[in-house]
MARKOL-886548 format. One record per atom (N, C-alpha, C): residue in three letters; x, y, z. Coordinates in steps of 0.02 Angstrom, whole numbers, plus 50000, padded with zeros to 5 digits. Layout:
<pts>
alaXYZ
...
</pts>
This chain:
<pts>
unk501024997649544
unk501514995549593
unk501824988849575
unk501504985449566
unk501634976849530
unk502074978249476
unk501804980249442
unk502314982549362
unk502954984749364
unk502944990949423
unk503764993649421
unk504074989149482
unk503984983949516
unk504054980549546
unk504524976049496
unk503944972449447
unk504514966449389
unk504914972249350
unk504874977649349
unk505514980449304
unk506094981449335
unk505974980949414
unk506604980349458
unk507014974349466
unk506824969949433
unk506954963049437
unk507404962449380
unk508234959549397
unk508564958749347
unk508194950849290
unk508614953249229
unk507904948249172
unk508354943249180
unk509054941249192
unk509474935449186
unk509404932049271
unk508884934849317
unk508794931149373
unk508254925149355
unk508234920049403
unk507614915649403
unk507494917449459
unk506744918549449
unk506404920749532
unk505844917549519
unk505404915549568
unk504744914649583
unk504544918349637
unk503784921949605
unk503684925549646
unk502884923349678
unk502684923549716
unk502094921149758
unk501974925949795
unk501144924649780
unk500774931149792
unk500304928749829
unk500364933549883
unk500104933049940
unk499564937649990
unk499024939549978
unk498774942549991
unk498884950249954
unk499024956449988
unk498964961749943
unk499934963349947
unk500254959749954
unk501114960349961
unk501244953449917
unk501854956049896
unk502314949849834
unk503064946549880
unk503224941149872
unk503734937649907
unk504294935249844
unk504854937149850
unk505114934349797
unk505644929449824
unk505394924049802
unk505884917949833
unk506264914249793
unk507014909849793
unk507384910749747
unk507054901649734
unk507534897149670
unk507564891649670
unk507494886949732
unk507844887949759
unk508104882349839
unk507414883649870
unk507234890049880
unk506504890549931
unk506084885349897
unk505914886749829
unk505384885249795
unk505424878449790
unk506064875649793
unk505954866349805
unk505644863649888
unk506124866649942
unk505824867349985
unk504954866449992
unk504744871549968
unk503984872349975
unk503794868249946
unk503874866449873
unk503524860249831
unk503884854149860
unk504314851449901
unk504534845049956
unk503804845650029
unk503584850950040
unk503184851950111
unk502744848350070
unk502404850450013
unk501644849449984
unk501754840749950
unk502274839049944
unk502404831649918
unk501964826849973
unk501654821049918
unk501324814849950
unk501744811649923
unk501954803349960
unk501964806650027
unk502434809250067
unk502184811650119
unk502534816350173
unk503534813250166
unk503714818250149
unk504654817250140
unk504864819750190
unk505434815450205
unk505574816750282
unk506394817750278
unk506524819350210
unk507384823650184
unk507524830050195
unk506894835750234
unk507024841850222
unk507264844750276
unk507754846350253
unk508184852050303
unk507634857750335
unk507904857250405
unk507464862150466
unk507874868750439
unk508304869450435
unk508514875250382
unk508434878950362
unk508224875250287
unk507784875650241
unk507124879150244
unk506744876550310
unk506194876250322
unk506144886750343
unk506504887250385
unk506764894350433
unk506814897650371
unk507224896850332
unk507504901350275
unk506984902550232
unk506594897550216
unk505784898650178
unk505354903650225
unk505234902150275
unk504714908350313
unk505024914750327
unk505884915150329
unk505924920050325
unk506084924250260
unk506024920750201
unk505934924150129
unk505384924950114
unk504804920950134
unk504334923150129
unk504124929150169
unk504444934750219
unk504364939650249
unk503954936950325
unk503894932950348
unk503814928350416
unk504664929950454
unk504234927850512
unk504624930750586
unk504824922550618
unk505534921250616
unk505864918850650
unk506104918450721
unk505654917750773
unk505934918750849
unk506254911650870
unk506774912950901
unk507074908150961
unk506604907451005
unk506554899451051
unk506224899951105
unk506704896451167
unk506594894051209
unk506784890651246
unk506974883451230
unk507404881751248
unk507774874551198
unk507634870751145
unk507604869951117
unk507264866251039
unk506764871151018
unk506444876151042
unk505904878351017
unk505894884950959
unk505494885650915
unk505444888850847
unk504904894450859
unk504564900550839
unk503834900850833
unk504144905050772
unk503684904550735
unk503494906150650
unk502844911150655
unk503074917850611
unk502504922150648
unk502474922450549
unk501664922550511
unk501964924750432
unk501194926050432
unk501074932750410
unk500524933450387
unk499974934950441
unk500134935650524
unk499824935050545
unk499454930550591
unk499734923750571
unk499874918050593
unk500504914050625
unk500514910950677
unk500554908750732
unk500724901650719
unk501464899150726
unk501514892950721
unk502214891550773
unk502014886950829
unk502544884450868
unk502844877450844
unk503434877850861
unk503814871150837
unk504284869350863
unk504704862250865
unk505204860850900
unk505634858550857
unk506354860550849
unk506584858850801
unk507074852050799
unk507014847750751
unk507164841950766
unk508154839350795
unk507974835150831
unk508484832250873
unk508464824350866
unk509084823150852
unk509684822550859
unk509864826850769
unk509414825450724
unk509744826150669
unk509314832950640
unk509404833950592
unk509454842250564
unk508734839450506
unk508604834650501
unk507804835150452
unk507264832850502
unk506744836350480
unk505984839050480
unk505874830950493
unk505454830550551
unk504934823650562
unk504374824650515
unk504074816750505
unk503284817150467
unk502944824750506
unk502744821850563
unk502164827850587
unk502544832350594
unk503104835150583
unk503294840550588
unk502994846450514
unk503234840450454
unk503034841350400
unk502374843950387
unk501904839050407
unk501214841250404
unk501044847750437
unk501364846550496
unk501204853650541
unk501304859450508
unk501834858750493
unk502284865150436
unk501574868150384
unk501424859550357
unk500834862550278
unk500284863750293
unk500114862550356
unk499594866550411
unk499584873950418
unk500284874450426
unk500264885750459
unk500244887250406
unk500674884050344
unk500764888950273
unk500134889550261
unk499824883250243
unk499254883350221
unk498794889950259
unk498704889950312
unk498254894450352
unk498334901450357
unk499274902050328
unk499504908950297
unk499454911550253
unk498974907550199
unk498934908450140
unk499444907850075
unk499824903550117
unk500414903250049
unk500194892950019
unk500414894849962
unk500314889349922
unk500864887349866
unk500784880949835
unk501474880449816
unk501524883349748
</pts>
């Protein structure tokens, strides 16, 4: 299954692919900085909330709306509530951490 999986994969793409339990995620450049910015010491506080959405949902994670500012991140099985930042469009410290908290607990790594 893995095998005819990379033969579906055009050879002039760059992909990274992360593997995740018994399913494959194929996430492009932009994700993959993203994720290696979450895992940065120390904690960077440049990353687009975005960014952040667009990573859990390439990684095959569930994107819900909540009630005003609010996020929940469903990936793997796991359960992550959030508020998304205000006034401006990047990720607080503890937001950050929080973030490398669920991944982490989702089993994704950088």
């Amino acid at each position: 299954m893995f095998y005819e999986f990379l033969q579906r994969i055009p050879r002039y793409h760059y992909l990274i692919l992360i593997l995740k339990f018994d399913t494959v995620s194929v996430v492009n450049k932009k994700h993959q900085k993203t994720l290696d910015a979450i895992w940065e010491t120390p904690v960077r506080v440049d990353i687009k909330w975005t960014a952040v959405e667009s990573l859990v949902e390439a990684l095959d994670g569930d994107v819900r709306e909540g009630n005003g500012s609010r996020v929940r991140f469903e990936l793997n099985g796991v359960r992550g509530n959030f508020h998304r930042p205000h006034p401006g469009n990047e990720a607080k410290r503890y937001q950050v951490r929080d973030l490398k908290e669920f991944l982490e607990a989702a089993g994704v790594e950088p």
